[in-house]
C-alpha positions as CSV (number, residue, x, y, z in Angstrom):
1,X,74.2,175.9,162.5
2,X,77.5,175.8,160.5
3,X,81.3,176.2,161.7
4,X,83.3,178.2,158.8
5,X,86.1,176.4,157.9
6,X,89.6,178.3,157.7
7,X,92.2,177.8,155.1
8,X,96.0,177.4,154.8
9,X,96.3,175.7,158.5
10,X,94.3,173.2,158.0
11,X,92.5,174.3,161.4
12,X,88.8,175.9,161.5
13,X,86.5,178.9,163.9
14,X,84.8,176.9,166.3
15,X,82.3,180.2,166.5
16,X,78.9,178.3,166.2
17,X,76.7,180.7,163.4
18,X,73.1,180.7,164.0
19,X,71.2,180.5,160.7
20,X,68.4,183.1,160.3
21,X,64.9,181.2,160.2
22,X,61.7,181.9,159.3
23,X,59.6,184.2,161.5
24,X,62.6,184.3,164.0
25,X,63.4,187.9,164.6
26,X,67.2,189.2,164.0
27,X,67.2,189.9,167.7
28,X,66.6,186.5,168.5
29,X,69.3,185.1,166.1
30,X,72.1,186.8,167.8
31,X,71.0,186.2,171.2
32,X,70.9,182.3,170.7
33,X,74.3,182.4,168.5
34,X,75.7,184.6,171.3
35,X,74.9,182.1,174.2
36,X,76.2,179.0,172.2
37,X,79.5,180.6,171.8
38,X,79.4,182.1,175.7
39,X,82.3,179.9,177.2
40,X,80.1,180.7,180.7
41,X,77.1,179.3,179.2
42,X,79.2,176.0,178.0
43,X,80.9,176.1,181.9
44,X,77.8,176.6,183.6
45,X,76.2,173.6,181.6
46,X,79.1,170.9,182.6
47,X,79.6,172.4,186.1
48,X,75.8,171.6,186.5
49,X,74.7,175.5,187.5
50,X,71.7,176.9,186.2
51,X,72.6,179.5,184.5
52,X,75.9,182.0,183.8
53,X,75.1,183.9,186.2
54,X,76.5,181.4,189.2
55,X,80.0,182.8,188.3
56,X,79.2,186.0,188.8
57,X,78.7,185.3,192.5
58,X,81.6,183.5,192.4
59,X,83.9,185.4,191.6
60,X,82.8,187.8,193.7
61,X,83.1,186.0,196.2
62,X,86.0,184.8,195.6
63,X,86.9,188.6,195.7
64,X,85.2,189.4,199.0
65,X,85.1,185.9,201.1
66,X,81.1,186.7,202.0
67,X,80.1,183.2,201.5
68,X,81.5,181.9,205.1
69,X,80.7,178.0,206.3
70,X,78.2,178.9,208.6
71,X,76.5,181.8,207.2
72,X,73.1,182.2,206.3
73,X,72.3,183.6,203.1
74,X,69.3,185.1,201.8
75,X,68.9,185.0,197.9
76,X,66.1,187.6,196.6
77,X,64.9,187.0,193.1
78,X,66.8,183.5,193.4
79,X,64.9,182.1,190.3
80,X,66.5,179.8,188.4
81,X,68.7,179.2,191.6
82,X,72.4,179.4,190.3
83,X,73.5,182.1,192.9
84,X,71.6,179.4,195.6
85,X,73.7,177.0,194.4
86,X,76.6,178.6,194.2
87,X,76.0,179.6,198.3
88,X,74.7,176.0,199.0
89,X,78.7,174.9,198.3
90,X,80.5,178.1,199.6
91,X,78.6,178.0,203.1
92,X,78.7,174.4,204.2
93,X,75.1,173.9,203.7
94,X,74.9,170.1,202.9
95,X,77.5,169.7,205.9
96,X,79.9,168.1,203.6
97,X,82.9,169.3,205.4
98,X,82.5,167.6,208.2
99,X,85.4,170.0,210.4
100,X,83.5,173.4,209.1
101,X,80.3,174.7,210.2
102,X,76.8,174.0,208.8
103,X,75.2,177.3,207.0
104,X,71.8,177.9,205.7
105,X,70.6,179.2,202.3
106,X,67.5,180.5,201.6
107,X,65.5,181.4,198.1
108,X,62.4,183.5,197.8
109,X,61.1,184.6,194.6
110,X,57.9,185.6,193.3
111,X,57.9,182.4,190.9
112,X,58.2,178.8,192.1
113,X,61.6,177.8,191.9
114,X,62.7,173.8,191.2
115,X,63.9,172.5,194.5
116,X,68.2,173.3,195.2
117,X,69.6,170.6,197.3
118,X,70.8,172.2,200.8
119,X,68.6,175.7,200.4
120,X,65.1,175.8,201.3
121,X,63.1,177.8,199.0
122,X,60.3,179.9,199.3
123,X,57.3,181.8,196.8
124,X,56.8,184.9,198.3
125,X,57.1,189.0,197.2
126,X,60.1,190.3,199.3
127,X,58.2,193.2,199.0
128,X,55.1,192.4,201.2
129,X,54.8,194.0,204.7
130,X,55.2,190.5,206.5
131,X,58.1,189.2,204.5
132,X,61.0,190.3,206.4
133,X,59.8,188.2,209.5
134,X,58.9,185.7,207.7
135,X,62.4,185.1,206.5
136,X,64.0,185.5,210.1
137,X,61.4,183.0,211.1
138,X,62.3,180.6,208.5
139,X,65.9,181.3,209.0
140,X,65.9,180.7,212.8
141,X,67.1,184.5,213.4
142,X,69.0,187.3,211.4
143,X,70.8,186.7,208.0
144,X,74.6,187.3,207.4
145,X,74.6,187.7,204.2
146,X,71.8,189.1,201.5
147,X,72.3,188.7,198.1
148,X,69.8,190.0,194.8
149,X,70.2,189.6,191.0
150,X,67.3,190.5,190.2
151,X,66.3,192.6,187.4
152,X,62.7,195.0,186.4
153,X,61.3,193.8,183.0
154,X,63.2,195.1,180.3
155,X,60.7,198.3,178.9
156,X,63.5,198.4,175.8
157,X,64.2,202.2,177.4
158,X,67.7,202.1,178.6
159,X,66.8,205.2,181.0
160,X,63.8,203.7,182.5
161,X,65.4,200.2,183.0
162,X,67.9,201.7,185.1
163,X,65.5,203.9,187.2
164,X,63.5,200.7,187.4
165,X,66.7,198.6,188.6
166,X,68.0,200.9,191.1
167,X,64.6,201.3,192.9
168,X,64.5,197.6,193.1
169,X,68.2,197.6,194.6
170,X,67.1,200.1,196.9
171,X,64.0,198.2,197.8
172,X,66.3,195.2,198.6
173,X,68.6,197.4,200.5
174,X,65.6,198.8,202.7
175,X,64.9,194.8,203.1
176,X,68.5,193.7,204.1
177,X,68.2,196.0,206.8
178,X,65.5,194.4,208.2
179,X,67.3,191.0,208.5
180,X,70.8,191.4,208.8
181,X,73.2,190.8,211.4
182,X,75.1,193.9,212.7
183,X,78.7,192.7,210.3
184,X,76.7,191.3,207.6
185,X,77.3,192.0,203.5
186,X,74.6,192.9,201.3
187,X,75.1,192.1,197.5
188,X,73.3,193.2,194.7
189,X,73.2,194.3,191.1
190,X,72.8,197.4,189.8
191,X,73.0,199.3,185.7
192,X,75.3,201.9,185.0
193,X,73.3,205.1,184.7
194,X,74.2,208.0,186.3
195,X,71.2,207.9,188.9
196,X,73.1,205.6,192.0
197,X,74.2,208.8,194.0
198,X,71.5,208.0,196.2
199,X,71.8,204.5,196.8
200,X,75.3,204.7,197.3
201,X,74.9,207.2,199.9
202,X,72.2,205.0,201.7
203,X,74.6,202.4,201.6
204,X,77.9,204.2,203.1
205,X,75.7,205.0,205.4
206,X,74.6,201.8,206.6
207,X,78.3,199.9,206.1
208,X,81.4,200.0,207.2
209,X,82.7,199.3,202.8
210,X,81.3,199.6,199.8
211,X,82.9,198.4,196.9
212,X,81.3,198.9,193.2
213,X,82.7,196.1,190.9
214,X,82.2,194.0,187.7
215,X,83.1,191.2,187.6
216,X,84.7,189.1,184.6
217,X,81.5,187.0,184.1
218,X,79.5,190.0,183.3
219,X,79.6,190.4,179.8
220,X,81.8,193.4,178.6
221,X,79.0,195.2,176.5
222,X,76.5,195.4,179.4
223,X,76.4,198.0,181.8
224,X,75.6,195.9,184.8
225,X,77.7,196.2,187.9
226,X,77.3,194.9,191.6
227,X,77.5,196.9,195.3
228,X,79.0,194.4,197.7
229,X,78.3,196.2,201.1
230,X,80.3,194.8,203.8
231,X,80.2,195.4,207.7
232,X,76.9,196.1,208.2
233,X,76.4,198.7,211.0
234,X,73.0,198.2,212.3
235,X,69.7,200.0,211.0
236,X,70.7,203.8,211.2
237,X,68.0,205.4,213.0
238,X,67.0,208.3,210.2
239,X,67.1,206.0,207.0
């Protein structure tokens, strides 16, 4: 890696470049030069989050004020946990504000997950006909808050990515449902694509707001946005 020098102000571009190596595809090159010069991917790594992607929920949050002390939270897809820990701090989960009330945060993903101090995290398909009480037996009732970042394996077809990535919103949707408390939030991505008519419907259906944001730690070139749904009315009887 080299840093290219500037002349005439005796100051230089801190840009890291990535040299091309052998049997490395270009791809790969400007992927790795692009996270080492992502000043989320250098915050996340001294703020001790797992990934960039713990900002995104912040911010939102900051945004919308989901995250309660109290509140149990339900993190689909948490793997590799940043949103978890992210929650873990915003809801009180470790109790350590002692005048502010205790919440609970809970991971499932399909893969096992390296254990987040103050959430309790499970393997398991949200997906599966059992899982929804599963979750409201592990979290001691319903959820306030339900929250997915997940993301269908990339098929390198923008069209079907989306199709794929909306279905699984939807699916999560269907899922939050099943758990939330009557106020509750549900928060998830979603890709720009010109196919989310339907879920945005199914959600304005089912909440009192729905807001459609992107947030400044999403990068600028990707089409990724989130649905925060808040004020959750209660299961609608024809969805």
């Amino acid at each position: 890696m080299t840093e290219k020098n500037t002349s005439g102000r005796g100051q230089r571009d801190l840009r890291v470049r990535v040299k091309t190596a052998k049997g490395r595809k270009l791809s790969s090159t400007l992927w790795l030069e692009r996270q080492l010069n992502d000043p989320y991917v250098q915050r996340a790594k001294r703020e001790g989050f797992r990934g960039r992607a713990a900002f995104k929920i912040l911010e939102l949050d900051d945004k919308y004020a989901f995250l309660k002390p109290g509140s149990r939270v339900v993190d689909l897809g948490c793997a590799p946990g940043g949103w978890c820990q992210v929650a873990v701090e915003r809801v009180n989960a470790l109790g350590q504000r002692p005048n502010k009330p205790v919440g609970t945060v809970l991971g499932v993903d399909l893969q096992e997950v390296e254990p987040i101090s103050g959430a309790e995290i499970h393997q398991l398909d949200f997906l599966a006909d059992d899982a929804d009480q599963m979750v409201k037996d592990w979290l001691g009732g319903s959820a306030d808050v339900v929250m997915s970042d997940m993301a269908a394996a990339s098929s390198g077809h923008k069209g079907t990515d989306h199709l794929r990535i909306i279905a699984l919103c939807e699916a999560a949707a269907y899922f939050a449902f099943d758990v939330l408390e009557e106020g509750g939030t549900f928060v998830a991505k979603v890709l720009a694509g010109g196919t989310e008519n339907e879920l945005q419907v199914l959600l304005k259906k089912n909440f009192q707001k729905v807001a459609n944001v992107k947030p400044p730690a999403s990068r600028a070139n990707s089409s990724e946005k989130f649905v925060v749904a808040m004020g959750y009315k209660g299961r609608q009887a024809d969805v």
